[in-house]
N, C-alpha and C positions, 0 to 999 in steps of 0.2 A: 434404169432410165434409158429410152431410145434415142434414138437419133434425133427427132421430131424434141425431145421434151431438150435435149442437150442446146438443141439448136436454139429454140426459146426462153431457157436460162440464161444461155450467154449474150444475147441479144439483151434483156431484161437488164441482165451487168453492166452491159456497154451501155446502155442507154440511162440508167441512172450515173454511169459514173460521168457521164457528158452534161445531165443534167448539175450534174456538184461544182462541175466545172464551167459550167454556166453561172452558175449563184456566184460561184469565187469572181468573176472577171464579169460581172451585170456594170456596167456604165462605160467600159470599153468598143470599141468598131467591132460588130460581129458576134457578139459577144455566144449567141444563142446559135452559130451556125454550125457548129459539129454537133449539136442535140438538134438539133433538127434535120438536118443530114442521117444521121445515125437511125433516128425514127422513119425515115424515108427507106431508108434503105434496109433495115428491121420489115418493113410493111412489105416493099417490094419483093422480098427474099422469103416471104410468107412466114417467117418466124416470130411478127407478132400477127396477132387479126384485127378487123376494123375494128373492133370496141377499144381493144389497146391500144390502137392509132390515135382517135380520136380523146382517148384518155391523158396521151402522151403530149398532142399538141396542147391539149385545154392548158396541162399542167405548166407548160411552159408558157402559154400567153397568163396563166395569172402571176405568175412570177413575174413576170412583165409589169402588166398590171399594178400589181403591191409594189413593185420599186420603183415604179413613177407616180402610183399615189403618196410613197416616201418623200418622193422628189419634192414633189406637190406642196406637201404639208410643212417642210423642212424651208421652203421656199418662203410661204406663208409668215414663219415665225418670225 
């Protein structure tokens, strides 16, 4: 493995483990700001590319998403 591939698996790591830690602490202040950070800075540093950018943000606004149509529904009952 090179340099290039090392640099973008451990970006890949950080970024989903930011995302889990997102899920763990969803209805807290901030909740999403080191997965998004992390993905910023992943993109910036070229170790992911625009597809994975754009795959990264999506993932986390439907997280979003689903937990405030949770909200939503739970609200409803």
């Amino acid at each position: 493995m090179n340099l290039q591939q090392r640099d973008h698996q451990t970006a890949i790591g950080w970024i989903e483990g930011e995302i889990d830690n997102m899920i763990r602490d969803l209805g807290k202040p901030n909740a999403s700001s080191a997965a998004t950070s992390v993905i910023t800075l992943a993109y910036l540093l070229r170790a992911i590319d625009d597809n994975e950018h754009r795959h990264y943000r999506a993932r986390v606004d439907q997280i979003y998403a689903s937990y405030n149509e949770s909200i939503k529904q739970g609200a409803a009952a």
